[in-house]
Each structure stands twice: as structure tokens, then as C-alpha cells.
C-alpha positions in Angstrom: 7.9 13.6 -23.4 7.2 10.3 -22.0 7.2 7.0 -24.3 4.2 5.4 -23.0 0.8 6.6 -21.8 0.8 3.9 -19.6 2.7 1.2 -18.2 0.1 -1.8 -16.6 0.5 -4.7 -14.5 -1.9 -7.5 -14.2 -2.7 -11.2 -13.5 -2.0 -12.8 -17.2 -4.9 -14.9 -17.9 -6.3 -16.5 -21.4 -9.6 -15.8 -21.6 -12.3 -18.5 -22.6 -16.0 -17.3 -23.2 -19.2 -20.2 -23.1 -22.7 -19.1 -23.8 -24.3 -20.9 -21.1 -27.4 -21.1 -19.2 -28.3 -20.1 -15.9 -29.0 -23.7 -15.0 -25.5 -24.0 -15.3 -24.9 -21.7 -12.8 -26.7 -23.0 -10.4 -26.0 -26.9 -10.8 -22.1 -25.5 -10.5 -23.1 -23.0 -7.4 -21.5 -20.3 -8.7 -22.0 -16.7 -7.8 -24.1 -15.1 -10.9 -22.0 -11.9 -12.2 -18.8 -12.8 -9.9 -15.1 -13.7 -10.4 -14.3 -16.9 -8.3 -10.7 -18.3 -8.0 -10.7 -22.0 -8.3 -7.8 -24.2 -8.4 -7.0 -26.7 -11.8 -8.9 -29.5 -10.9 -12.4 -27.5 -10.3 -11.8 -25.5 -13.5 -11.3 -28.9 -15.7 -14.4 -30.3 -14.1 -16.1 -27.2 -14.7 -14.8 -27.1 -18.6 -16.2 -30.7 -19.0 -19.3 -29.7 -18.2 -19.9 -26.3 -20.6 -18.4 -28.8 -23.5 -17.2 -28.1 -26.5 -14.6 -25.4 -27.8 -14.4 -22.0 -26.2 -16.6 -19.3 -28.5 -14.1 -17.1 -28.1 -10.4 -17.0 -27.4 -7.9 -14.3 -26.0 -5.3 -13.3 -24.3 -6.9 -11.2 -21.1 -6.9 -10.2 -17.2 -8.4 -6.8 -16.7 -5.1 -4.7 -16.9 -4.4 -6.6 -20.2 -7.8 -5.7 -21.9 -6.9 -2.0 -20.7 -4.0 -1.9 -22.1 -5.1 -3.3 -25.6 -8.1 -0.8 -25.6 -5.2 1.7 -25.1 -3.5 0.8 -27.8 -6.6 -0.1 -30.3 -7.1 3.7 -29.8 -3.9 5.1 -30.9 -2.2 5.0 -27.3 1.3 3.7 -26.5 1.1 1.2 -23.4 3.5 -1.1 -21.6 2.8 -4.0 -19.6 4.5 -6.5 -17.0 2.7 -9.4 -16.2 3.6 -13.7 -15.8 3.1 -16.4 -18.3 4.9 -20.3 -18.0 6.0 -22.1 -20.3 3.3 -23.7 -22.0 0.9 -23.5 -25.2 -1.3 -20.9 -23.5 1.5 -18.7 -22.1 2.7 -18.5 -25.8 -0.5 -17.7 -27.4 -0.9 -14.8 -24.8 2.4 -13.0 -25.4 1.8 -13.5 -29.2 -1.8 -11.8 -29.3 -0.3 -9.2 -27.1 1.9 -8.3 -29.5 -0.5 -8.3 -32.3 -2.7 -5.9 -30.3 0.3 -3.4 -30.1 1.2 -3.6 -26.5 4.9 -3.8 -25.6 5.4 -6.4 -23.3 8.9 -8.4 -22.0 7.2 -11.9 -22.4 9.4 -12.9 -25.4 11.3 -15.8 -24.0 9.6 -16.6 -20.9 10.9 -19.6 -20.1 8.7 -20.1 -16.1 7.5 -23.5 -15.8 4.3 -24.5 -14.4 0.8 -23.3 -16.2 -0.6 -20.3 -18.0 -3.5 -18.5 -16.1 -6.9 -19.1 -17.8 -10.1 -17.6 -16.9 -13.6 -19.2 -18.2 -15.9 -16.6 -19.1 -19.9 -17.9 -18.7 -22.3 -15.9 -20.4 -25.9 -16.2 -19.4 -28.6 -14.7 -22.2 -29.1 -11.6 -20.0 -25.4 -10.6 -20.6 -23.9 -11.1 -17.9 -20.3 -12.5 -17.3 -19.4 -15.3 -14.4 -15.8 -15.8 -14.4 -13.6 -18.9 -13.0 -10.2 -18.4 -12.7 -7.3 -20.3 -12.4 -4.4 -18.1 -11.9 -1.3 -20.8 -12.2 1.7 -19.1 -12.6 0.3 -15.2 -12.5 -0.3 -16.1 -8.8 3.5 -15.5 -8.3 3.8 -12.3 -10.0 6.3 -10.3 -7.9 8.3 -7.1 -7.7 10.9 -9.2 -9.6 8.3 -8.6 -12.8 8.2 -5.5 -12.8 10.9 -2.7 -15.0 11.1 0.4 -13.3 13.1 1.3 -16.5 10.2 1.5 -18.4 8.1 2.4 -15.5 9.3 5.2 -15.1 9.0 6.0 -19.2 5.3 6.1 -18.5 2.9 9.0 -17.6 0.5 6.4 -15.8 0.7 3.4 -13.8 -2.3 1.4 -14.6 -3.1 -1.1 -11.3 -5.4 -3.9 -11.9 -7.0 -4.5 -8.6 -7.3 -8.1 -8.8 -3.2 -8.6 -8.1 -4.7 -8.3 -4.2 -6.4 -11.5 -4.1 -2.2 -13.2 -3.0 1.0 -11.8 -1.1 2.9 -11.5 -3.9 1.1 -9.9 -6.4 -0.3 -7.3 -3.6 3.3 -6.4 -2.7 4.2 -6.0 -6.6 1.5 -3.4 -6.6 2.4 -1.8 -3.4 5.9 -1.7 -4.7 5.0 -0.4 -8.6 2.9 2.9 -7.1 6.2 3.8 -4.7 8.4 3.3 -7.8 6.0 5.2 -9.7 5.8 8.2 -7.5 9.3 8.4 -7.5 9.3 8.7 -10.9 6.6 11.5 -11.1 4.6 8.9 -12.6 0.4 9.0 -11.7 -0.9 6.3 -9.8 -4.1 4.8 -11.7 -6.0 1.7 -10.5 -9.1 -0.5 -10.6 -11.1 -2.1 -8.4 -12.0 -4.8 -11.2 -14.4 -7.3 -9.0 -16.6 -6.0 -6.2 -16.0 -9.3 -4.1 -12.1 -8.3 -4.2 -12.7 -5.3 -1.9 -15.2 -7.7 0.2 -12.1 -10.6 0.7 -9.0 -8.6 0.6 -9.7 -5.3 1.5 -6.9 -4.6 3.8 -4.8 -4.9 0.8 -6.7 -2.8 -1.7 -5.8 -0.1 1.5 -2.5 -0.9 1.6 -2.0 -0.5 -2.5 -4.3 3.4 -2.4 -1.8 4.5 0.4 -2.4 8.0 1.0 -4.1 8.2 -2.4 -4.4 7.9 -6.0 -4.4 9.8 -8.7 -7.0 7.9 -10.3 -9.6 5.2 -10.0 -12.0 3.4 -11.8 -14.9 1.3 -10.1 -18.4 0.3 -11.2 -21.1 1.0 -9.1 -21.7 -2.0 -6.5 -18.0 -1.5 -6.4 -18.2 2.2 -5.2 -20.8 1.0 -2.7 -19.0 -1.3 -1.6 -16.1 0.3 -0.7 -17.2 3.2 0.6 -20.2 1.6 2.6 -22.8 4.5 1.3 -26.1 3.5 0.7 -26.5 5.6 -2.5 -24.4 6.2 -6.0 -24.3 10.0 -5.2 -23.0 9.5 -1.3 -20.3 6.9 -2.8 -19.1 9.7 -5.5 -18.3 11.8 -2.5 -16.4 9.8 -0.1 -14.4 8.2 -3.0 -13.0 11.9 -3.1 -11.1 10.8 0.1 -8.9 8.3 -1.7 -8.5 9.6 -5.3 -7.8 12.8 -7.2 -10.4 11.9 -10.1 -12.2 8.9 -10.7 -14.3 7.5 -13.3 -17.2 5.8 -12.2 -19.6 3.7 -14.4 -22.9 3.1 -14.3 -24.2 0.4 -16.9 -26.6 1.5 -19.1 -27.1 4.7 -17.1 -24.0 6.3 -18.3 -21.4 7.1 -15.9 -19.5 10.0 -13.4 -16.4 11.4 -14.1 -14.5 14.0 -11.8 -12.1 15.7 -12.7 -10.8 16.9 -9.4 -13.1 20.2 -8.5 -16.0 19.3 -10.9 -18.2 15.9 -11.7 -20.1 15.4 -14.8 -22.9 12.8 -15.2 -22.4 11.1 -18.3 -25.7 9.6 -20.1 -25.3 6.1 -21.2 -26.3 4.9 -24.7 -29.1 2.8 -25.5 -27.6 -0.7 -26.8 -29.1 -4.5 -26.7 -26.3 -6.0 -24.8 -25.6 -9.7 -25.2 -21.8 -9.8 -23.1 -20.6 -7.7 -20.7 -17.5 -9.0 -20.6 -14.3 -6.2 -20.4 -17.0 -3.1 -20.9 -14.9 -1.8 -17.1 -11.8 -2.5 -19.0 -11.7 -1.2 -22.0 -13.8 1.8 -20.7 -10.8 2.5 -18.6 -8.4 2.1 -21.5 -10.5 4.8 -23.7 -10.8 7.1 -20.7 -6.7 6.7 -20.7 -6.2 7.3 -23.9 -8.6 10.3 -24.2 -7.0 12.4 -21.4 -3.5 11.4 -22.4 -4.5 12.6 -25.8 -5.7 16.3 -25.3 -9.1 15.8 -24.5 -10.7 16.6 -21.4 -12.7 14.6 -19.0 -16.1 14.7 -20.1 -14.6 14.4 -23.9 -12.9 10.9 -22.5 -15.6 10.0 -20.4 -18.3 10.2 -23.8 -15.9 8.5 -25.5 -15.2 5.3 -23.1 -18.8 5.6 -23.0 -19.2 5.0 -26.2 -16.4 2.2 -26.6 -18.2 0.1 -24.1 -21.6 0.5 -25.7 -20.3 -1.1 -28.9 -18.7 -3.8 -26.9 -21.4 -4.9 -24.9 -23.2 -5.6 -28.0 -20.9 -8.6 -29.4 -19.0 -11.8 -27.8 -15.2 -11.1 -26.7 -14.2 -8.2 -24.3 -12.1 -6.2 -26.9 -13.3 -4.8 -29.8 -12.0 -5.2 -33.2 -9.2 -2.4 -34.5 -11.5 -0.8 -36.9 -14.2 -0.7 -34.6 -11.7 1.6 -32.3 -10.8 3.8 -35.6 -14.4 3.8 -36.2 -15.6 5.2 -33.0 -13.1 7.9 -32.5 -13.6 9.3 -35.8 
């Protein structure tokens, strides 16, 4: 029996949530509902004007909100990822531990700066994101532990290590390590603009194919170049085993490798859709690591997300979790 249900690897990031208008937005020429990399200078101009103190505070990156979700859930989860130095970097690793996610941060003595990421949320719900990756940007093969790796019955890729050399050849490296080990090959696509910028990596990361992916919709359009959800479903079958494929409010597709189900969404007021993709991926993983099927998972990552959406912060509360799988 393996010790974790998944081992992840992801840019390290603090994330920083404003409520903000979609003046904002536009006055800053920002991309509504993207993730845009900018370097320190932009993101402390950018910080001075949404004033204030951040509403919300935590440690994230997409493969780390997947791997808290995990463990909110019940999972067991392992991740590798690059903090410096600094105040941030320790208030990251900390929280990380508090969530219940093993980690080899303890000690991390990088200099430089902590990743941050400001989250901007307009009143319709949706999430802009500028980030600053500072030291994540070098995450390397060097990062990663194919001890405990290998330990693992997933590998969990966060498709946003493709946006630099490095952290696109640490990904590269983790799935050959991990099929070595017998381990599956998950990943995300996390940001439809990564496939736009860096597709060539994204490629070179699938190989000759994963075990599983997840993707949003614009994402699945994106990368497959279909015209419609249903077309996209089909040629996605070409790079992955199974895939779990949201929809927003409309619910989402799982396959589980001969069959697709079409999940119905649930009917929330959402205020923040910050980290629904992420922890809906960490539910899915904990469901079919845990016994149940796919269209058991799928319902309930569905449902995890639907409670998120309605409340500031892209991770939900521990007894929120308990409360939705009972």
C-alpha cells in the first residue's frame, strides 16, 4: 500500500485576495479572468493601488490548493515546491503544515523572495491574478524526492511550472520518475493562456500521454482547437486515459476511460471563483483514491466547488470538507 495518494509539485505562491472593481482592471490593463506574470516592481505598483491589507491570506499556487483539498478530505498528500528565505516563505510552509500536507520546506534556507500572487476579485466573481513568482521560478529537478515520489499512487502536475525552463524540465523529469515507479501521471492545465504561450512545453510534459487531466472548458478548447465542449471531450481522449472536465455552473464531464458521464452543476450565488479548478481536482483525487468511482468523485468535487465559490479564499474551511462528504 502506498503512503500517499498523491505527491504534487507546484509554483509556491502566497496568495493575496482584493475585492476590486472592474475599473481597476481596466485603469491597470489587465486581462479580466487571466493569470499574468509580472515582475516585483509592477506587482508593488499594482498593490499600492488596490490599498489596504489583503482580505484574505494563504499559502497557495494551484498544485498547493490541490493538495490541501486532498488532505481537508481525509487524503494523504506530498508536495515539493520552492520558498526563500523570507517572512512569506515562512508563513507558507507553516500553513502547509497546518493544512496536513507533508512538505520538505522546514529549513529552507534559499535566499531571494517568496512567490506571491494578488488575487482581484470583481463583483461578478471572477478571479484576475498577478503573479510574481521570485524564487518558485527556479524550481528544478533538484526539488524534487523521488523517495517519496515514488511512495505515491499519483503525481499531481500543476501546469503552470511551464511558463520557465526550469520548472518545465522538473515536470518533464517528475512524470519519467514517476512512470518508473508505476506511479500515474495526473496534471492540470491551470490557466487557459498557459497552453496559448507555452504550449510546446505543456506537449513535452503529456509525452505519449497521461493518466489523467483536468482542464476547464476554454482550456479544453483551447487545446484541442474544437469549436464545441462535446468535440473537445473527444480529442482530449488522444492525450489522456480519463479526464475531468469542468464546466462552471453547468456541472462537469468525467471519463473514466470507456465511458463519460455529464455531471449537473449545483445552483450557487457565487461571489469568488478563486481555486474552484483546484480543489475540484483535489476532491476528484481523493474520491477515486478512496473507493469511489468516477461519477461518485466527480458529484462530489462538484459539490466541494459549489460551496467554495460561495465565500472569499480558495480553500474551504476543515469542517466544511467533513461536512460535505458526510
Amino acid at each position: 500500500m502506498k503512503k500517499y495518494n498523491v505527491y504534487g509539485i507546484g509554483h509556491a505562491l502566497v496568495d493575496m485576495e482584493f475585492r476590486v472593481d472592474d475599473s481597476l482592471l481596466q485603469q491597470m490593463e489587465l486581462q479580466k479572468g487571466a493569470m499574468m506574470l509580472v515582475d516585483e516592481a509592477q506587482q508593488s505598483l499594482l498593490l499600492q493601488k488596490v490599498g489596504g491589507a489583503a482580505k484574505h491570506r494563504s499559502c497557495g499556487g494551484s498544485a498547493s490548493n490541490t493538495m490541501i483539498g486532498l488532505a481537508q478530505f481525509g487524503g494523504s498528500a506530498f508536495h515539493s515546491c520552492k520558498v526563500a528565505d523570507d517572512e512569506t516563505g515562512r508563513f507558507f510552509a507553516a500553513d502547509m503544515q497546518r493544512n496536513g500536507v507533508e512538505n520538505s520546506l522546514a529549513g529552507s534556507t534559499y535566499p531571494g523572495t517568496t512567490g506571491k500572487c494578488l488575487v482581484l476579485i470583481t463583483p461578478d466573481a471572477e478571479r484576475t491574478m498577478c503573479t510574481n513568482l521570485g524564487i518558485s521560478e527556479s524550481f528544478s529537478v533538484d526539488n524534487i524526492s523521488e523517495e517519496h515520489l515514488a511512495q505515491a499512487e499519483y503525481l499531481y502536475i500543476e501546469g503552470y511550472l511551464v511558463s520557465a525552463p526550469s520548472t518545465c524540465n522538473a515536470a518533464v523529469e517528475a512524470a519519467r520518475m514517476a512512470r518508473k515507479h508505476g506511479v500515474k501521471v495526473a496534471m492540470t492545465f491551470s490557466d487557459v493562456f498557459m497552453i496559448k504561450l507555452f504550449r510546446e512545453g505543456m506537449d513535452e510534459i503529456i509525452g505519449d500521454g497521461l493518466d489523467l487531466l483536468f482542464c476547464n472548458e476554454s482550456e479544453a478548447l483551447e487545446y484541442t482547437g474544437s469549436d464545441g465542449i462535446d468535440g473537445a471531450a473527444l480529442e482530449l481522449q488522444k492525450v489522456t486515459k480519463q479526464y475531468g472536465l469542468t464546466l462552471g455552473d453547468k456541472g462537469a464531464k468525467i471519463y473514466n476511460g470507456s465511458e463519460q458521464f455529464n455531471l449537473p452543476g449545483v445552483p450557487v450565488k457565487a461571489i469568488d471563483s478563486n481555486g474552484a479548478g483546484d480543489l475540484f481536482a483535489g476532491t476528484f483525487l481523493y474520491g477515486i483514491t478512496h473507493g469511489m468511482d468516477f461519477p461518485q468523485a466527480g458529484t462530489l468535487a462538484c459539490r466541494a466547488s459549489s460551496v467554495l465559490v460561495t465565500q472569499y479564499g480558495a480553500r474551504l474551511q476543515p469542517d466544511q470538507a467533513k461536512k460535505i462528504l458526510s
